[in-house]
VEXDRENBA-585711 format. One record per residue (C-alpha): residue number from 1; residue in one letter; x, y, z. Coordinates in Angstrom, 1 decimal. Each point is the difference from the previous one (the first is absolute). Layout:
residues N
+-----+----+--------+--------+--------+
:   i : aa :      X :      Y :      Z :
+-----+----+--------+--------+--------+
: NUM :  A :      X :      Y :      Z :
...
+-----+----+--------+--------+--------+
***
This chain:
residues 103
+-----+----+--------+--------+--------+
:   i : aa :      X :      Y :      Z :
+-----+----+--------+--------+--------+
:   1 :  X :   39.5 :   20.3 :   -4.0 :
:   2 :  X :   -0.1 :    2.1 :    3.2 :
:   3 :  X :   -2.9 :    1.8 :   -1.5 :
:   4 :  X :   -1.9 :   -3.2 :   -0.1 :
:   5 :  X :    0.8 :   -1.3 :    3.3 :
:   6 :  X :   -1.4 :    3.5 :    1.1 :
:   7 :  X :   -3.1 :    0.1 :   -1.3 :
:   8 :  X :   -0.8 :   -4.2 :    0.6 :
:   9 :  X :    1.0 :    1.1 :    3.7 :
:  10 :  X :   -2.8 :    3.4 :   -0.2 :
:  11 :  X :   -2.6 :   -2.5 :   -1.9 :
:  12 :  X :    0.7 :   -2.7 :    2.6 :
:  13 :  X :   -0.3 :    2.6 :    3.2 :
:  14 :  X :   -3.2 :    1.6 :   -1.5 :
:  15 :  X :   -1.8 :   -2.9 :   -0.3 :
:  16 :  X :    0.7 :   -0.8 :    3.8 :
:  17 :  X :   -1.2 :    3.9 :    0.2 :
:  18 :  X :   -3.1 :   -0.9 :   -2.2 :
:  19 :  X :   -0.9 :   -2.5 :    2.4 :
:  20 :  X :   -0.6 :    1.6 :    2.8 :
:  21 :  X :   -1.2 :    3.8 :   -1.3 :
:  22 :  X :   -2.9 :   -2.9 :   -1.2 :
:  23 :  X :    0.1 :   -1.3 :    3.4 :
:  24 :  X :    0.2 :    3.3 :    1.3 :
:  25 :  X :   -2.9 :    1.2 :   -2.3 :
:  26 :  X :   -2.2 :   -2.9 :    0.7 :
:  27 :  X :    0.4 :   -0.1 :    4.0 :
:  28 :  X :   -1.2 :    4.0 :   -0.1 :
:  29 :  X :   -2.8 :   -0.1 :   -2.7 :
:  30 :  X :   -1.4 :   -3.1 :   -0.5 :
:  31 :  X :   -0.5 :   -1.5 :    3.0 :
:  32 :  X :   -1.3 :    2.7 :    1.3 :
:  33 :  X :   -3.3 :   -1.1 :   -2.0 :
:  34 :  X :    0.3 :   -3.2 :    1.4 :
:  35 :  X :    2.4 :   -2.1 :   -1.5 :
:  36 :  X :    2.7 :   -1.8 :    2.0 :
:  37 :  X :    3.4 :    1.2 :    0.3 :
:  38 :  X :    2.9 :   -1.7 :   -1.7 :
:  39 :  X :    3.5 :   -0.6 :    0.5 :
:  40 :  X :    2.9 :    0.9 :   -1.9 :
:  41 :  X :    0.9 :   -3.8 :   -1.5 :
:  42 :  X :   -3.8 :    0.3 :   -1.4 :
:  43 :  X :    0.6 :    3.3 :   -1.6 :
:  44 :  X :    3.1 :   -1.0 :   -1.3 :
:  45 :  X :   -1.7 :   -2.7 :   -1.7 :
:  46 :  X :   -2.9 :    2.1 :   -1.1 :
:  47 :  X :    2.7 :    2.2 :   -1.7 :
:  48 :  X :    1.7 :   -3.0 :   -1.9 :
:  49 :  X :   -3.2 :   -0.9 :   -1.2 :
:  50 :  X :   -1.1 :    3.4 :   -1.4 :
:  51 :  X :    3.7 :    0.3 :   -1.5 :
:  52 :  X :   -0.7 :   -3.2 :   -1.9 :
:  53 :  X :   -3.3 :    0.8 :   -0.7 :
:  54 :  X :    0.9 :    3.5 :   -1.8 :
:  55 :  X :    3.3 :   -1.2 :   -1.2 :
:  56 :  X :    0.6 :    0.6 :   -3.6 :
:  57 :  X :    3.4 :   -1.0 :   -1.7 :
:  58 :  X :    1.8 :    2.5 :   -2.4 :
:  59 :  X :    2.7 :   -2.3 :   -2.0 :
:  60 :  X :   -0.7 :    2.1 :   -3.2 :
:  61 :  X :    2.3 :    2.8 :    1.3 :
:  62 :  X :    3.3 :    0.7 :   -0.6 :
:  63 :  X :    2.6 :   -0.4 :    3.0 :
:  64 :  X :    0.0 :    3.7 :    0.8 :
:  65 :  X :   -3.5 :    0.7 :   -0.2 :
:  66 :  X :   -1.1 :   -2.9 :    2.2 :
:  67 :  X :    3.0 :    1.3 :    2.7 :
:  68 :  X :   -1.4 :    3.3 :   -0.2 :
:  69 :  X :   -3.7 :   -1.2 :    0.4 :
:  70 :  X :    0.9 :   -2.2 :    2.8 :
:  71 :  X :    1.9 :    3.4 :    1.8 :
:  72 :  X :   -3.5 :    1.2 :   -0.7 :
:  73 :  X :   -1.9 :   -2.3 :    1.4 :
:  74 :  X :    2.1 :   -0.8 :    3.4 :
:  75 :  X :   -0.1 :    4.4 :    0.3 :
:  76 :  X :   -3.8 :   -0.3 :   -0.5 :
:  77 :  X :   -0.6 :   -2.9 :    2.1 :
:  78 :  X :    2.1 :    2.2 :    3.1 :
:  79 :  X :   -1.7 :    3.0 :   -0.7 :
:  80 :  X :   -3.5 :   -1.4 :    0.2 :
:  81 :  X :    0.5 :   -1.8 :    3.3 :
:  82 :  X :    1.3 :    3.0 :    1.4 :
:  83 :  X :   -3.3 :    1.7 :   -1.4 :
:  84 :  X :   -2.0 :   -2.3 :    2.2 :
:  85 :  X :    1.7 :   -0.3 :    2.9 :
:  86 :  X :   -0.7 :    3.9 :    0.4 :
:  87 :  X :   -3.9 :   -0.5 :   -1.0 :
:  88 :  X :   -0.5 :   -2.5 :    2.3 :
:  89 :  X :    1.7 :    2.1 :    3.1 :
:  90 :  X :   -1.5 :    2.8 :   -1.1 :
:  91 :  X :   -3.8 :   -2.0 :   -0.3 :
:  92 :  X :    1.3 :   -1.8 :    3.4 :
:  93 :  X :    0.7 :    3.3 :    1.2 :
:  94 :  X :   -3.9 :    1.4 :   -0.9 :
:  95 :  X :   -1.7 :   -2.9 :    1.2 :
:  96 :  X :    1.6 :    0.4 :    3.2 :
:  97 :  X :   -0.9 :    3.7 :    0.1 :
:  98 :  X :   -3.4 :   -0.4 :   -0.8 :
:  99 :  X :   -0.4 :   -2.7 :    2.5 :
: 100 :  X :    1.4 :    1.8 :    3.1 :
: 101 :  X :   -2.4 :    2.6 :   -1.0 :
: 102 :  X :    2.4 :    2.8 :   -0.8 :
: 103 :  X :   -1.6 :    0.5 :   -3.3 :
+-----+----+--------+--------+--------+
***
């Protein structure tokens, strides 16, 4: 039971994280082609969509394979954002470089 409350709590958090590495992502690439910038409530949104879009439900598995592909899925959904959030400050980083001219 305290497992579960766990990993709802992680899924719940990362999505708030999802959110804004999007945000974050958008805001340092994409408008820098000229696109607007958004807000977070907008990427939050965005993000529900795409979950619901790529949503797939798995009631053919048993109770301890679905448990253990949720824990899988909440673990790779963390991982990932952290992934990003390093790519975008390191191309946020670059950019900046290259347009102070220290490149």
């Amino acid at each position: 039971m305290i497992e579960s409350l766990v990993y709802l709590l992680l899924a719940v958090g990362n999505s708030f994280f999802d959110a804004f590495v999007f945000m974050f992502g958008w805001n340092t690439i994409v408008h820098r082609i000229g696109f607007p910038e958004i807000s977070y409530g907008l990427s939050y949104g965005i993000c529900m969509f795409i979950g619901y879009v790529k949503s797939n439900d798995n009631n053919d598995k048993e109770d301890e394979e679905r448990k253990e592909y949720i824990r899988n899925k909440v673990v790779l959904g963390i991982a990932n954002n952290l992934v990003y959030i390093v790519l975008f400050l390191v191309y946020r980083w670059f950019v900046g470089v290259i347009d102070c001219g220290r490149f």
